[in-house]
C-alpha positions as CSV (number, residue, x, y, z in Angstrom):
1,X,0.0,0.0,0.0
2,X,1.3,3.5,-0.4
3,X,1.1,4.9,3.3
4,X,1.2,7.9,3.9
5,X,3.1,9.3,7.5
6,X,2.6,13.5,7.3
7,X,-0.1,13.5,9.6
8,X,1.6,11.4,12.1
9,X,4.8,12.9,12.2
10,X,3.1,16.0,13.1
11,X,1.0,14.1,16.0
12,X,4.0,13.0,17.3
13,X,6.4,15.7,17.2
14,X,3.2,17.8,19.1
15,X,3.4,14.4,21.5
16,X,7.0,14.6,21.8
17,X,6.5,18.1,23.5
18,X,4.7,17.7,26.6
19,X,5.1,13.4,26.6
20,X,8.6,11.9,27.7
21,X,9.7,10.6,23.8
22,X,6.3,11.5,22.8
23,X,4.7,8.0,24.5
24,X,3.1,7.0,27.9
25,X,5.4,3.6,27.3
26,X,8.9,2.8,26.0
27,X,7.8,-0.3,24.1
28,X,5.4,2.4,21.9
29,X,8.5,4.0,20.5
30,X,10.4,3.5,17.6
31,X,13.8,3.9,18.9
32,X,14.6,-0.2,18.0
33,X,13.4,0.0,14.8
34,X,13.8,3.7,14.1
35,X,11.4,6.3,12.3
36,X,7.9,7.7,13.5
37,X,5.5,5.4,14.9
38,X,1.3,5.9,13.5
39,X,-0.5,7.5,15.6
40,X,-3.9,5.1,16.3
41,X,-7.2,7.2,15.7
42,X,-9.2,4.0,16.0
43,X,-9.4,0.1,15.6
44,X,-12.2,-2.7,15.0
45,X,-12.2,-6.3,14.4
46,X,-8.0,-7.3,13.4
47,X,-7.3,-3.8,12.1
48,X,-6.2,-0.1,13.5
49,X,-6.0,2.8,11.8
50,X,-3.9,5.6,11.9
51,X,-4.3,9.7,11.8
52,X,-3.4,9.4,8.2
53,X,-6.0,6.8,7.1
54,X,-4.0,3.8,7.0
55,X,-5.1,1.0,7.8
56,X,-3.6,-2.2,9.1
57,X,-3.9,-5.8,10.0
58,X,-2.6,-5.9,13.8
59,X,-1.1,-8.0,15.8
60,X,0.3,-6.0,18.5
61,X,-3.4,-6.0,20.1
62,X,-2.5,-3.4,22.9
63,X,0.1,-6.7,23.6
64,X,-2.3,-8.8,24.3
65,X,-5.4,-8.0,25.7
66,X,-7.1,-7.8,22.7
67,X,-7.9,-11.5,22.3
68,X,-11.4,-10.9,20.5
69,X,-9.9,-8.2,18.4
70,X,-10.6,-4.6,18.8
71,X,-13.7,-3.0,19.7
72,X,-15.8,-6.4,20.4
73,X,-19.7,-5.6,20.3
74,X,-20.6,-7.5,23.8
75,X,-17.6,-5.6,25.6
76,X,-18.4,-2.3,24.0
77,X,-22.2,-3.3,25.2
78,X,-20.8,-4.0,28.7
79,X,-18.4,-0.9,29.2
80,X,-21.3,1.2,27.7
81,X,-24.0,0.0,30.6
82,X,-21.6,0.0,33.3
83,X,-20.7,3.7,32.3
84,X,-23.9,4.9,32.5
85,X,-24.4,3.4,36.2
86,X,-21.1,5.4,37.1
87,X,-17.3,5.0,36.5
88,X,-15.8,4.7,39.6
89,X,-17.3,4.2,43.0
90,X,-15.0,3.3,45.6
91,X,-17.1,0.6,46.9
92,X,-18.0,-3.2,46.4
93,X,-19.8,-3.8,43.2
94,X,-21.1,-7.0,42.4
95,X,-19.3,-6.7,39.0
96,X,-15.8,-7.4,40.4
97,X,-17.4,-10.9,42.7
98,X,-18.6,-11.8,39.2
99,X,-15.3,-11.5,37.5
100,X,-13.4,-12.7,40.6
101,X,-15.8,-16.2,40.1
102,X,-15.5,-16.4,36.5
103,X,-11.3,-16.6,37.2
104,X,-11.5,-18.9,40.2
105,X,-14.1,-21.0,37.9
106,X,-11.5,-21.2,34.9
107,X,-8.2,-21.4,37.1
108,X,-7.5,-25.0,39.1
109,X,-5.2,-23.0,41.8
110,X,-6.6,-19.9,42.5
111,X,-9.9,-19.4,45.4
112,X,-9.5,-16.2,46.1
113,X,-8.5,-12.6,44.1
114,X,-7.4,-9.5,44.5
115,X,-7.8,-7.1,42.1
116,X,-6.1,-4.3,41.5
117,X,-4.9,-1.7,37.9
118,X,-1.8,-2.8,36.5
119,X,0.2,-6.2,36.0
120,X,3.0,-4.2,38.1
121,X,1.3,-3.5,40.8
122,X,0.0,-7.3,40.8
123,X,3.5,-8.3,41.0
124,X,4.4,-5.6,43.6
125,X,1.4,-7.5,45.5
126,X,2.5,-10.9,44.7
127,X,5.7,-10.5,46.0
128,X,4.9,-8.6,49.3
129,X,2.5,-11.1,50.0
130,X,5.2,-14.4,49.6
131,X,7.7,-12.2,51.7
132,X,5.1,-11.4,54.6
133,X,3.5,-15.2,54.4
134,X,7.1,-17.0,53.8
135,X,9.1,-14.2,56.2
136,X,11.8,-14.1,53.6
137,X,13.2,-11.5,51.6
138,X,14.9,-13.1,48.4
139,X,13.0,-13.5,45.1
140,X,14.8,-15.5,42.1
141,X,13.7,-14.3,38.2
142,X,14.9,-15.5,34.7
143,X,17.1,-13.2,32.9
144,X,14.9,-11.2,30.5
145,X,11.7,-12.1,32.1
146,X,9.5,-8.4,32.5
147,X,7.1,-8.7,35.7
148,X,6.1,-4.7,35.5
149,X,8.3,-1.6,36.3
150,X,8.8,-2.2,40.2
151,X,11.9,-1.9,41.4
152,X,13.4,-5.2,42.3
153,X,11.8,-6.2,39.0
154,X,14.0,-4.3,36.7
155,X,17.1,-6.8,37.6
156,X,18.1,-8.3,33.9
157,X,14.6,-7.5,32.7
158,X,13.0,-8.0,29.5
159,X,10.3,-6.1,27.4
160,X,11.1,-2.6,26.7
161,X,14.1,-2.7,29.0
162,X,15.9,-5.5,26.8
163,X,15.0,-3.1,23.9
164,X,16.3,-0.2,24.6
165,X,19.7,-2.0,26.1
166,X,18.4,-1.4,30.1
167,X,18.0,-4.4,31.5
168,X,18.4,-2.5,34.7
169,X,17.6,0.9,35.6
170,X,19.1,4.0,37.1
171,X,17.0,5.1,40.3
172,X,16.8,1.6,41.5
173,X,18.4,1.3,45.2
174,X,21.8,-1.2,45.2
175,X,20.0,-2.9,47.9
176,X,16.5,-3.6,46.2
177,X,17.8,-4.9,43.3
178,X,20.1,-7.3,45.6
179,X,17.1,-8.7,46.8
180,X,16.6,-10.1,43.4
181,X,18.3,-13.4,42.7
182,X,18.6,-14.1,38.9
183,X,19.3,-17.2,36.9
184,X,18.3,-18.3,33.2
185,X,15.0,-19.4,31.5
186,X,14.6,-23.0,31.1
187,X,17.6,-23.8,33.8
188,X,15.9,-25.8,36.2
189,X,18.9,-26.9,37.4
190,X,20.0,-23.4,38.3
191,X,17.1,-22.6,40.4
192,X,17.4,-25.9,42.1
193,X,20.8,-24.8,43.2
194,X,20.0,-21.6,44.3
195,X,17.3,-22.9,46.8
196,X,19.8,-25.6,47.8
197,X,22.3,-22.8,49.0
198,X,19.9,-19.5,50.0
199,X,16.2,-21.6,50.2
200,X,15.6,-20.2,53.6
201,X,16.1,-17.3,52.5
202,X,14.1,-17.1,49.4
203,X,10.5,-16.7,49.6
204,X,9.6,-17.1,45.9
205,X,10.1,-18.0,42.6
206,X,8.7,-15.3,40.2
207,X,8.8,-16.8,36.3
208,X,6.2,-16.1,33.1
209,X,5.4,-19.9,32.6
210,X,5.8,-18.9,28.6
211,X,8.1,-16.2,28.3
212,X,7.0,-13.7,26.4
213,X,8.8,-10.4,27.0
214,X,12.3,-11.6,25.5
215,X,10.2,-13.0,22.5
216,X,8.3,-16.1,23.2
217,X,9.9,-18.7,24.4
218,X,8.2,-21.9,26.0
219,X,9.2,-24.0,28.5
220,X,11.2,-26.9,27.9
221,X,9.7,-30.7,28.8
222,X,9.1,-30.5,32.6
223,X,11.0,-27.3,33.5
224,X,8.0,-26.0,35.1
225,X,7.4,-29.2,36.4
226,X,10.8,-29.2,38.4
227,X,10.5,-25.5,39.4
228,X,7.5,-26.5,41.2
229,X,9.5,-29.8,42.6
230,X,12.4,-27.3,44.4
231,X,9.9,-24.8,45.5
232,X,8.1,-27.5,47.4
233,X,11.2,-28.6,48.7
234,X,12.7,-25.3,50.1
235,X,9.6,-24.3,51.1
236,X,9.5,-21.7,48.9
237,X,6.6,-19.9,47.3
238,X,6.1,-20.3,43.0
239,X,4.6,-17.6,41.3
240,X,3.7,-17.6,37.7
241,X,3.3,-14.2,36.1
242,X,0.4,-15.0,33.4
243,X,-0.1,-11.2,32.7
244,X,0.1,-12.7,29.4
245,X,-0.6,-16.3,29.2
246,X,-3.8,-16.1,31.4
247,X,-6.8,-16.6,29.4
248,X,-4.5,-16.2,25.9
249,X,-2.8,-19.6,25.7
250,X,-5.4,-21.8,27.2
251,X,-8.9,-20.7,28.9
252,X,-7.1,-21.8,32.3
253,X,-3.7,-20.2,31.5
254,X,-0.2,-21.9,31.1
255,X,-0.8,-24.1,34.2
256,X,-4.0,-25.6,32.5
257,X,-2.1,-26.0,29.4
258,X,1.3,-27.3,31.1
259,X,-0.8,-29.4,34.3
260,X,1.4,-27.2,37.0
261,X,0.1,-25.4,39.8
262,X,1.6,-22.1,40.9
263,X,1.1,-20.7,44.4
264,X,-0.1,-17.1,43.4
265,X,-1.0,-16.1,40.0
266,X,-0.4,-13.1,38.4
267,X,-2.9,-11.8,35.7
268,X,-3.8,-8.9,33.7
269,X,-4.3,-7.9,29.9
270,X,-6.9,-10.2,29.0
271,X,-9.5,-10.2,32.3
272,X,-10.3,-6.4,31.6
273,X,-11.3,-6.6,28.3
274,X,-9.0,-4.2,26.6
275,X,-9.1,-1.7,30.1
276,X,-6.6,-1.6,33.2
277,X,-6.6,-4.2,35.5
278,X,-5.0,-6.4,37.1
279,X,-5.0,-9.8,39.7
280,X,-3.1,-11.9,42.3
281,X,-4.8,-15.0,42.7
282,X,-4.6,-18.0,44.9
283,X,-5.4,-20.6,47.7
284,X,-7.5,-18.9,50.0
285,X,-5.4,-19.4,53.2
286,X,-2.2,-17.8,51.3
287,X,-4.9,-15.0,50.1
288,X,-6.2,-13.9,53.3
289,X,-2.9,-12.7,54.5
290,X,-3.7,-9.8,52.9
291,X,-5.6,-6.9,54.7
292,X,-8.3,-6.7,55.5
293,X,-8.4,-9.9,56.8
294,X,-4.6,-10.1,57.3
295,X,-1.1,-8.1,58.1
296,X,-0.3,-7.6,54.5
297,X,-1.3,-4.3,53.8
298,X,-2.2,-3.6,50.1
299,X,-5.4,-0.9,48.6
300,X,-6.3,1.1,45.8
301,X,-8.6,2.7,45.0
302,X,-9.6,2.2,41.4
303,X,-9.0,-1.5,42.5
304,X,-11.9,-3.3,40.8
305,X,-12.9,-0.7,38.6
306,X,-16.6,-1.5,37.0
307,X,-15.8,0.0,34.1
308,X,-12.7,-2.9,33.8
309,X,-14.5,-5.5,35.7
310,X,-17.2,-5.2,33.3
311,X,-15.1,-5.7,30.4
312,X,-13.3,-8.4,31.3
313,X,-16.0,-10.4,32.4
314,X,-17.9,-10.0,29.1
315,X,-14.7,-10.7,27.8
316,X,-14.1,-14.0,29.4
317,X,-17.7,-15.1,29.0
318,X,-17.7,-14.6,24.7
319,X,-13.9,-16.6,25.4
320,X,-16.4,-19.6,26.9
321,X,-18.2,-19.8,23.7
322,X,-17.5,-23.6,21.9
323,X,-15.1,-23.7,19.3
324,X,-13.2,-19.7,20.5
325,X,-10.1,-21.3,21.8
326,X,-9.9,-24.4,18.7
327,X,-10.8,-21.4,15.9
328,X,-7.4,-19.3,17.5
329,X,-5.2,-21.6,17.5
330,X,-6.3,-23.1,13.6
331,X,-5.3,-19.3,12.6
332,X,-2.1,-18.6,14.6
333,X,-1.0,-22.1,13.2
334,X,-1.5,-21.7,9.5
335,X,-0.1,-17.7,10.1
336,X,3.4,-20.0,11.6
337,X,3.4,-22.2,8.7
338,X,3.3,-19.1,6.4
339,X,5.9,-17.1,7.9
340,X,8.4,-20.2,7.5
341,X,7.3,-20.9,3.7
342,X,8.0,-17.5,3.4
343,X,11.4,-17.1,5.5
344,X,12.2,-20.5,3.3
345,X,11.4,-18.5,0.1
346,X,13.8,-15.9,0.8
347,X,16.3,-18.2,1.9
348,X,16.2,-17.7,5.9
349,X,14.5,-21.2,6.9
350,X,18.1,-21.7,9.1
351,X,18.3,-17.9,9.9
352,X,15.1,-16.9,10.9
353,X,13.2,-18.6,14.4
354,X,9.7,-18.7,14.6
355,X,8.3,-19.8,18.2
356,X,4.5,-19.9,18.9
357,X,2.4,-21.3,21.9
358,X,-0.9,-20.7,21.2
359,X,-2.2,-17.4,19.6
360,X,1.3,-15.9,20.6
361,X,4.3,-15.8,18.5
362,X,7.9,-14.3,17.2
363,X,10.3,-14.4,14.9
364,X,13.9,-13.9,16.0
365,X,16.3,-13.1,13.1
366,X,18.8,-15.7,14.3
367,X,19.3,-19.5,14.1
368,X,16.6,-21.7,16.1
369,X,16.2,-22.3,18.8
370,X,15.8,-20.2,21.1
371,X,15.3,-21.2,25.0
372,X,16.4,-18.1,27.4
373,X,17.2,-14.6,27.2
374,X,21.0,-14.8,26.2
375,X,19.8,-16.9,22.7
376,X,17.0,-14.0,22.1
377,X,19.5,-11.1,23.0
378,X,21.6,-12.5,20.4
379,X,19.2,-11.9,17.4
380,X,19.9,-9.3,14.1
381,X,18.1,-6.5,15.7
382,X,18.8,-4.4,12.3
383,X,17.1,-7.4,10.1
384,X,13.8,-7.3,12.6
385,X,13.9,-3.1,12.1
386,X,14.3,-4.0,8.1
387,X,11.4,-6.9,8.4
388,X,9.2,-4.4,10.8
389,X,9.1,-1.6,8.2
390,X,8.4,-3.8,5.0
391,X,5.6,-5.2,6.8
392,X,4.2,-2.1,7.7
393,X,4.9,-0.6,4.8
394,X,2.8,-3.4,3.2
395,X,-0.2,-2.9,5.9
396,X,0.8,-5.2,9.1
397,X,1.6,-3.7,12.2
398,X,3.9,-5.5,14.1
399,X,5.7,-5.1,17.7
400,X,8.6,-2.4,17.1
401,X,11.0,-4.3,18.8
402,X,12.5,-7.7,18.6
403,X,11.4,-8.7,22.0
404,X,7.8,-8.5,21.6
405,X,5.5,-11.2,21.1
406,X,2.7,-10.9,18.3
407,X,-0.7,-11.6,19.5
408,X,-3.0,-13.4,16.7
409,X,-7.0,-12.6,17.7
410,X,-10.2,-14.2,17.0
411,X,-10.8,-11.4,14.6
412,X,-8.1,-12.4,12.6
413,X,-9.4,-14.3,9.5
414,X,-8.4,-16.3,6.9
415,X,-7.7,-12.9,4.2
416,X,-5.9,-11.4,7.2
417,X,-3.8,-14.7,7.3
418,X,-3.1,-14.3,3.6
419,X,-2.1,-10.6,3.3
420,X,0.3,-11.4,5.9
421,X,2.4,-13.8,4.3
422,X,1.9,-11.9,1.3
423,X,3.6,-9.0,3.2
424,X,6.2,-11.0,4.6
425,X,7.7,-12.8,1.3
426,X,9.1,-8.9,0.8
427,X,10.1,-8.2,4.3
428,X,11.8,-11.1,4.9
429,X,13.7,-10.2,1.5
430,X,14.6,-7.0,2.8
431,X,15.8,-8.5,6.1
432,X,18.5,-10.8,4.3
433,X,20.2,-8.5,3.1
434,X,20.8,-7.3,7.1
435,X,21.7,-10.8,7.6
C-alpha cells in the first residue's frame, strides 16, 4: 500500500513536547526500529487505523489483551451499561465478585483474588505477599523475564528494557535490586541450586510460565514441572506471572495447558477486556494474609474498577463460547506455517526462528532455537527493524522491537492470514540483506 506518514509525524512531534519521547510507554516508541510510529485514531475487528487513514492488520493488540480483536460488540455493550451506572465508586460492586468467580471458575489453583490496575502493581502484590507469608526476603527471576516496572523487578529485565539496552535501571536502590536473585529461562537446574544454597532465605520464585517479554519462548519438557519440585522442597513460594498467558494460551492459563500449579498467579491484559486491571490470585489461606483480613497491607482505589471489571467479564464469557479457543489456534497455526514458507522462500529457513504457543508468536532473526534470554539477545536486531518496516509498509503492524510477542485474535481471518504472508515474502527479502 502507499502509506502515507505526514499527519503522524506531526502528531508525534506535538506528543513529543509535553510526553517523555512523545509516549506513555517505551515499548510504543520506535527507537529499535527507528522512524515515527502511526498515531492510532481507531481500531475494529483485526485492524487499526492511523491519523493518516491507513489501515492495518494488527497483531500488537494493545500486547495482548485484545484476544477478540478490537472493539468487540458484547464488551463495548458492557463498558457502555456500566458507564452509564457510574465510572468509579469506591465501593463493592457486584461486578468485580462476578469477574473474581468467573477466574477462580476457569483457574485449578486460584480461590480467592485481589484485584487491582496494573500487572505491576499485581507483581508488587505478589511478592509482598510471599515475603510477609514466607518471612523471607529473596526472590529469584529469569534473565529477560518483564514482571512490571517495580523496582526489584528491573534486575536483567525483558520487554522494553531489553530493547532499549536497560536491562536494569538508574534510580533503583543497590540494595533492592540485591534482593533479586537471577538465573536463566529453562535452567531448572540453576534454580534448584539456588534454593539448595539460600532456600531459607528465598521466599519465591517469580517466572512467566511462557516467556513472552524476550520473544516467546516456552518452556522446555518438565521445566515448570521441576521448578515446582524445588519450590516445594525449600519451602518456597512459585509464582507464575500469566499477565500474558492467562486466558491467551489456554482458557485456564499456562498451568492448564502445562498441568502445573503455581502458588499465586499473576494476571492482567486479558481479564479487563482491553481496560486496566490487574489480579493476584490463589489458595484462599495464602490469600487472606492480605488486609483486611490479614497483616499484608495492600489498597487502591480504582481497584476493581466496573468500568474494567465489566469488560473483562464479558470478555471471558464470549472466550467460553464452543469452538473460540480451537478457531485461535487453527489461525495462529496456518499464520506460523506461512511465515516459514515465506522465511524458506527468501532463503532464511536456518536464519530466521519462529516460536509460537498458542495465539502468541515471534520471529527472532537468528538460528533456532531459542530457549532463554542470552539466545534471544543474540538476534539481528537491524534485520527485525528491516522486516518491521516492510511489513508495515505493506499494511501489518507489528511489535517495534524484537522482543515483543505478536498476538493473533479471533478477529483475525483467513484474508488477514493471507495478506500477511503476502507482506512478509518482501520483508523477509529485505531482512537478508541485514543478515
Amino acid at each position: 500500500m502507499q502509506r502515507r506518514t505526514e499527519r503522524s509525524e506531526s502528531a508525534f512531534a506535538r506528543a513529543a513536547d509535553v510526553l517523555v519521547g512523545g509516549v506513555n510507554s517505551p515499548v510504543r516508541a520506535f527507537k529499535a526500529v527507528g522512524g515515527t510510529p502511526p498515531v492510532i485514531v481507531r481500531a475494529r475487528g483485526s485492524a487499526i487505523t492511523d491519523i493518516d487513514d491507513n489501515t492495518y492488520v494488527d497483531y500488537v493488540g494493545s500486547y495482548g489483551p485484545a484476544i477478540l480483536g478490537h472493539a468487540p460488540q458484547p464488551v463495548v455493550t458492557a463498558v457502555t451499561k456500566a458507564a452509564r451506572r457510574g465510572t468509579t465508586y469506591g465501593a463493592p460492586t457486584v461486578g468485580e465478585t462476578q469477574l473474581a468467580e468467573a477466574v477462580v471458575a476457569a483457574m485449578d489453583a486460584i480461590e480467592k483474588v485481589r484485584f487491582v490496575s496494573s500487572g505491576t502493581e499485581a507483581v508488587m502484590t505478589a511478592l509482598r505477599l510471599a515475603r510477609g507469608a514466607t518471612g523471607r526476603d529473596k526472590i529469584v527471576k529469569c534473565a529477560g523475564g518483564y514482571h512490571g516496572h517495580a523496582d526489584a523487578m528491573l534486575a536483567a529485565a525483558g520487554s522494553g528494557a531489553a530493547t532499549l539496552g536497560v536491562p536494569s535501571s538508574p534510580g533503583v536502590p543497590a540494595a533492592t535490586a540485591g534482593e533479586t536473585l537471577v538465573v536463566d529461562y529453562n535452567d531448572a537446574d540453576a534454580v534448584a541450586d539456588v534454593l539448595d544454597a539460600r532456600g531459607g532465605d528465598v521466599a519465591a520464585v517469580l517466572v512467566e510460565p511462557v516467556a513472552g517479554n524476550m520473544g516467546v519462548v516456552p518452556p522446555r519438557d518438565g521445566y515448570l514441572a521441576a521448578l515446582r519440585s524445588a519450590c516445594d522442597a525449600a519451602g518456597t513460594l512459585l509464582i507464575f506471572d500469566e499477565v500474558i498467558t492467562g486466558f491467551r494460551v489456554a482458557p485456564g492459563g499456562a498451568q492448564k495447558l502445562y498441568g502445573v500449579r503455581a502458588d499465586l498467579t499473576v494476571l492482567g491484559k486479558i481479564i479487563g477486556g482491553g481496560l486496566p486491571v490487574g489480579a493476584v490470585g490463589g489458595g484462599a489461606a495464602l490469600m487472606d494474609h492480605l488486609a483486611p483480613l490479614g497483616e499484608i497491607y495492600q489498597a487502591g482505589t480504582l481497584s476493581g474498577n466496573p468500568l474494567a471489571t465489566a469488560a473483562g467479564l464479558a470478555t471471558l464469557e464470549a472466550l467460553a463460547d464452543d469452538g473460540v479457543y480451537e478457531r485461535l489456534e487453527a489461525t495462529a497455526a496456518a499464520l506460523e506455517r506461512g511465515l516459514r514458507d515465506a522465511a524458506a522462500a527468501s532463503g532464511l529457513a536456518e536464519r530466521v526462528c519462529i516460536q509460537r504457543v498458542g495465539s502468541m508468536m515471534s520471529c527472532f532473526f537468528r538460528p533456532p532455537p531459542v530457549t532463554n534470554y542470552a539466545d534471544a539477545a543474540a538476534s539481528n536486531a537491524d534485520a527485525y527493524a528491516a522486516f518491521f518496516h516492510a511489513m508495515l509498509d505493506a499494511g501489518v503492524y507489528l511489535a517495534p522491537g524484537q522482543f515483543e510477542a505478536m498476538f493473533v485474535s479471533a478477529a483475525h481471518d483467513d484474508g488477514d492470514v493471507a495478506q500477511t504472508i503476502v507482506a512478509a515474502e518482501g520483508a523477509f527479502a529485505a531482512a537478508a540483506e541485514r543478515l
